[in-house]
C-alpha positions in Angstrom: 16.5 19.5 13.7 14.0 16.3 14.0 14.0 14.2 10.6 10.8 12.8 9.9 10.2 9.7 7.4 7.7 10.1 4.4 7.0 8.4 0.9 4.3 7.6 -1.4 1.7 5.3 0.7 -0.8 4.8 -2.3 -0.8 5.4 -6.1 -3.4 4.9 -9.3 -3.2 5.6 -12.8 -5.1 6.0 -15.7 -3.9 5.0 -19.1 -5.7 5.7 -22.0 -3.6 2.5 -24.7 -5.1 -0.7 -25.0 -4.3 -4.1 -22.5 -0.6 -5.2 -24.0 0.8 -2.1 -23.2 -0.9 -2.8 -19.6 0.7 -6.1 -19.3 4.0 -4.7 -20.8 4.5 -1.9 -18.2 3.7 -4.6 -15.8 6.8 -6.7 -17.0 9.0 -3.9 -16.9 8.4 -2.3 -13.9 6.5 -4.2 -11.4 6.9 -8.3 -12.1 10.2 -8.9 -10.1 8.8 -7.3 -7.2 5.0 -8.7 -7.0 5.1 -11.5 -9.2 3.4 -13.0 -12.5 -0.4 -11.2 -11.9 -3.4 -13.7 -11.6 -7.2 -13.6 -12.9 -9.7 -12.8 -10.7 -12.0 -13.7 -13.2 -14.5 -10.9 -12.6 -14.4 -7.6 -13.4 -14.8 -4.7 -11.4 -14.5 -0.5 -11.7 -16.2 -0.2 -15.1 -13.4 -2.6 -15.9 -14.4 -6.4 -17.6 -11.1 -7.8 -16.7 -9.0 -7.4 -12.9 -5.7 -9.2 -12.8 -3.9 -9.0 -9.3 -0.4 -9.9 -8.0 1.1 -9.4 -4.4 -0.1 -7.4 -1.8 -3.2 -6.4 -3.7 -1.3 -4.4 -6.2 -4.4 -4.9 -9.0 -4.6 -3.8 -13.0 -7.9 -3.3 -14.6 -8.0 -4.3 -18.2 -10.8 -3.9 -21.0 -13.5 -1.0 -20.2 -16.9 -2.2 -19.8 -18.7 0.4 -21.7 -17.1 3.1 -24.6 -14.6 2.5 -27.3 -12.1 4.7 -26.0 -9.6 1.9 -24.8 -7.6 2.4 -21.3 -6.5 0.2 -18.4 -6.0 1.6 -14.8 -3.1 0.2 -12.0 -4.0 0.5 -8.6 -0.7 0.2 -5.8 -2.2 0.1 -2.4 -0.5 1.1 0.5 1.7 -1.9 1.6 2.5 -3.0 -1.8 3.7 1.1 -2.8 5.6 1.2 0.1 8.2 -1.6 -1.5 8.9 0.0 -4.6 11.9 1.8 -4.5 11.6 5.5 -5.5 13.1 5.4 -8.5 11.4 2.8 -9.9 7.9 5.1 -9.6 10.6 7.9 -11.1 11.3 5.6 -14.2 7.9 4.8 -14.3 6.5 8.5 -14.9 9.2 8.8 -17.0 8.4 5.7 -19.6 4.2 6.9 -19.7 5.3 10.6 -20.0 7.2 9.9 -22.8 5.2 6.8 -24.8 1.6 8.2 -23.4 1.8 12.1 -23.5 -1.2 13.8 -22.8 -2.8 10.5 -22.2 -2.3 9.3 -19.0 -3.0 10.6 -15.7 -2.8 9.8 -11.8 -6.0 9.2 -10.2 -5.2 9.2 -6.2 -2.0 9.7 -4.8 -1.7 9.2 -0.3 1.6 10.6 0.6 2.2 10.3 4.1 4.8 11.5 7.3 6.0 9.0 9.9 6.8 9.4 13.5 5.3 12.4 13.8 5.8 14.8 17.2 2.4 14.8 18.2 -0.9 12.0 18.6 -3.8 11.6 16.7 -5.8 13.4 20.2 -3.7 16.0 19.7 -5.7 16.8 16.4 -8.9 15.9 17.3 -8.2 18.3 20.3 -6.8 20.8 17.8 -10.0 20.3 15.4 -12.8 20.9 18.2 -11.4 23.9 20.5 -11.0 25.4 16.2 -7.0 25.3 16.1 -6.8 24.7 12.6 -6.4 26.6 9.2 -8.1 23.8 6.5 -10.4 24.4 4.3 -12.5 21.0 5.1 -15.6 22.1 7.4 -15.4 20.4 10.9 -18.0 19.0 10.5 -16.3 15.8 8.2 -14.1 15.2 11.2 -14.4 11.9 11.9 -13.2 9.7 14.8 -12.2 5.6 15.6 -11.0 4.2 18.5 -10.4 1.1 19.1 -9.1 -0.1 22.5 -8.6 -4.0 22.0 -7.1 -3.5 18.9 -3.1 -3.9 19.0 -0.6 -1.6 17.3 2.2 -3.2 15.5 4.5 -2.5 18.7 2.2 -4.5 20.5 0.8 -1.6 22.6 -3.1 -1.8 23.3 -5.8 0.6 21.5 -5.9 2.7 18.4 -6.7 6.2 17.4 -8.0 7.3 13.8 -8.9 11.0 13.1 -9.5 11.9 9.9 -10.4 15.6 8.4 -11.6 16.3 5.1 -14.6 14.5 2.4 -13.7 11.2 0.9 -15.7 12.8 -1.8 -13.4 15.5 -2.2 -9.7 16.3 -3.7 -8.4 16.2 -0.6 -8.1 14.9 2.8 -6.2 13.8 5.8 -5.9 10.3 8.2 -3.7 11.0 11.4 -3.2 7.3 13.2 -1.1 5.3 15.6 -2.0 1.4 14.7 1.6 1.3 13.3 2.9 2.0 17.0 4.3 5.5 15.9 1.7 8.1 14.5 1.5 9.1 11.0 -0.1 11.5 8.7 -1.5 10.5 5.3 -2.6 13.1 3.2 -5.2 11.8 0.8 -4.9 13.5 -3.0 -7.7 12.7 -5.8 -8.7 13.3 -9.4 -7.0 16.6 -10.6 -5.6 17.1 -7.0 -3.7 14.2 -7.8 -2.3 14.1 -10.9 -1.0 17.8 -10.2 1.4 16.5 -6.8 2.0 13.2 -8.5 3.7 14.9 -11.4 5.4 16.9 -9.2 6.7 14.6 -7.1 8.0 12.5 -9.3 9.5 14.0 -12.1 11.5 16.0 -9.3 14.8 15.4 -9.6 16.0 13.6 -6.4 13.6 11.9 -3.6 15.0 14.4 -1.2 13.2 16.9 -2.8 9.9 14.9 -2.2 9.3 15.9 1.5 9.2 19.7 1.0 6.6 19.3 -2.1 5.1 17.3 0.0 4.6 19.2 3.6 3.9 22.7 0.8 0.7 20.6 -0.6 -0.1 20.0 3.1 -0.1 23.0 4.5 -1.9 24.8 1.5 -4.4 22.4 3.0 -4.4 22.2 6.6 -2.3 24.0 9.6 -2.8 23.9 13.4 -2.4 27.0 15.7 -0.3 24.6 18.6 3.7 24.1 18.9 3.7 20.3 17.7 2.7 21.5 14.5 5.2 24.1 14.3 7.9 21.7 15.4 6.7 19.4 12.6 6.6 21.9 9.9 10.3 23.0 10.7 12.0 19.5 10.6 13.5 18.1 7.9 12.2 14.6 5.5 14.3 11.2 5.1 12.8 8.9 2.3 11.7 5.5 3.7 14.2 2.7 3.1 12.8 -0.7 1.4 13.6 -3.7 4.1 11.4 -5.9 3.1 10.1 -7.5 -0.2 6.3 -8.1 -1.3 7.4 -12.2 -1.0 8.7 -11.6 2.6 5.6 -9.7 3.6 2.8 -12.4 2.2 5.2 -14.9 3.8 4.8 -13.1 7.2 1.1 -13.0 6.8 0.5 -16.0 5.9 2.6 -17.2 9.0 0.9 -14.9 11.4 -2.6 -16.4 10.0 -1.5 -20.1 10.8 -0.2 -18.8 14.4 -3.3 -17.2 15.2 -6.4 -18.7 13.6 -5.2 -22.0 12.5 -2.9 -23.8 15.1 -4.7 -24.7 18.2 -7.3 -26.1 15.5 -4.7 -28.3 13.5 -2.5 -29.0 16.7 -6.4 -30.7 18.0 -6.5 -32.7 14.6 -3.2 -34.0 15.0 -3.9 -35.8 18.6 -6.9 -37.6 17.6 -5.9 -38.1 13.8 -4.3 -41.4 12.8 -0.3 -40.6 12.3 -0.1 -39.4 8.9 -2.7 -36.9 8.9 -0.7 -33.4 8.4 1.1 -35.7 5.7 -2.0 -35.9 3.7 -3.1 -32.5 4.6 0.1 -31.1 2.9 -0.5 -33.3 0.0 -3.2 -32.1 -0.6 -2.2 -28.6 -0.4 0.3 -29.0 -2.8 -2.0 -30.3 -5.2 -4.4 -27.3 -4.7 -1.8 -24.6 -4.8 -0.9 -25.6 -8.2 -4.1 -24.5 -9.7 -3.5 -20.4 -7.9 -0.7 -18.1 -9.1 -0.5 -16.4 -5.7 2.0 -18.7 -4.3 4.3 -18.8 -7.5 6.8 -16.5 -6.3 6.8 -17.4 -3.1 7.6 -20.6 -4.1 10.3 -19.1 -6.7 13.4 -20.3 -5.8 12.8 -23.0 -3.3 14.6 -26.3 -4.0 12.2 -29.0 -5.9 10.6 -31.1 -3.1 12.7 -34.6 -4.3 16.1 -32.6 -3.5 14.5 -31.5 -0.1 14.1 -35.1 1.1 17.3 -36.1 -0.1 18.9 -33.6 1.5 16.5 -34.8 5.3 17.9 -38.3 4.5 21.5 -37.4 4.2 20.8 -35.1 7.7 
């Protein structure tokens, strides 16, 4: 029987406690991984305040408008898919038991990998009227791309998605990340009901069959890869990587692709010394932005560095 990955791809919250419990749940659960958070100094989301740390993972602080005071956490995708499973557990278990009856989950994108069928295979599915859903056909939605590379470095992608943004519920079938998964897209009340369940399940193992049961209650398609899908069995997804290792990667792929050829021009017609002072400067500049703090966490101080070049 074909195993297929999944885990939580996306998850918000709603707290209704003022800021320092905020920054305190922060601290406990999620500084080690993504850092000390940073000011964006604006606000945003009926929110005066947005503090941010690694991989976008954001907290909104200090309502705009009402005295009822709350704050709401916002884990996009790539910055969820880090935090180990029982981390999320402890967390539902820590605003269950200080917060009860006052928090809830806002969205919650729980998605399958390496799925046995394409994101054409929907679309197909979708048109010729294949599919059990409850979404109308007519929020189908399509995007190819055919210059765009997936992560495996194959050419062209393919985005279906069925269902209202609007609405509780949706789905996004896709193949950017070289294999094709499914992301089912929970909101509001939607999500707050398979959030709770989810995690307050005892063991992650249990996660993929609460998951698939909230899928099919929403979608199902009349054709065998579906039925080869829906009879396989879940394995959590294993954290290899850390939020540090990820921006790192980033920020290297930016400098290989938009910044090289540029700087490797500059440094033929600049007097020697010029990438000196250009990384002096840096140095000086980073200083004043928290992003790079724990990146830079760790790293010997720059004196011991040069010793250690001189002693080479």
């Amino acid at each position: 029987m074909r195993q297929y990955r999944y885990g939580i791809h996306w998850l918000s919250f709603v707290v209704h406690d003022g800021r320092a419990n905020a920054l305190r749940l922060y601290d406990l659960f999620f500084k080690d991984l993504f850092g000390e958070l940073q000011d964006k100094e604006h606000g945003g989301r009926g929110f005066n305040e947005v503090w941010s740390g690694l991989l976008e993972f954001r907290v909104y602080l200090t309502p705009s408008h009402g005295e009822d005071e709350y704050f709401y956490f916002e884990i996009p995708g790539q910055a969820c898919e880090q935090i180990h499973w029982k981390i999320l557990q402890g967390l539902d278990k820590v605003l269950k038991t200080n917060f009860p009856g006052r928090y809830r989950y806002s969205r919650l994108d729980f998605a399958f990998d390496d799925l046995p069928f394409t994101p054409q295979d929907v679309e197909s599915a979708v048109k010729v009227g294949r599919v059990r859903t409850s979404a109308t056909r007519d929020t189908l939605t399509i995007s190819r791309r055919p210059f765009e590379r997936q992560e495996n470095g194959q050419l062209g992608t393919h985005t279906v998605n069925l269902g209202s943004r609007q609405s509780e519920r949706m789905i996004r079938v896709y193949d950017r990340r070289g294999f094709t998964r499914l992301e089912m897209e929970l909101k509001d009340k939607r999500a707050d009901l398979v959030a709770k369940e989810i995690l307050q399940a005892p063991d992650v193992s249990d996660w993929f069959g609460i998951g698939l049961a909230h899928l099919l209650d929403y979608v199902s398609f009349d054709a065998p890869w579906w039925k080869e899908f829906v009879s396989g069995t879940g394995r959590a997804w294993a954290t290899v990587t850390t939020p540090r290792e990820i921006t790192e990667e980033k920020m290297t792929r930016w400098i290989n692709h938009q910044v090289a050829a540029a700087l490797s021009v500059l440094h033929d017609i600049k007097p020697d010394g010029f990438l000196d002072d250009v990384i002096r400067m840096g140095r000086v500049k980073r200083k004043r932005d928290k992003r790079y703090a724990l990146l830079l966490s760790g790293k010997k101080p720059e004196s011991d560095q040069k010793n250690e070049r001189k002693r080479t």
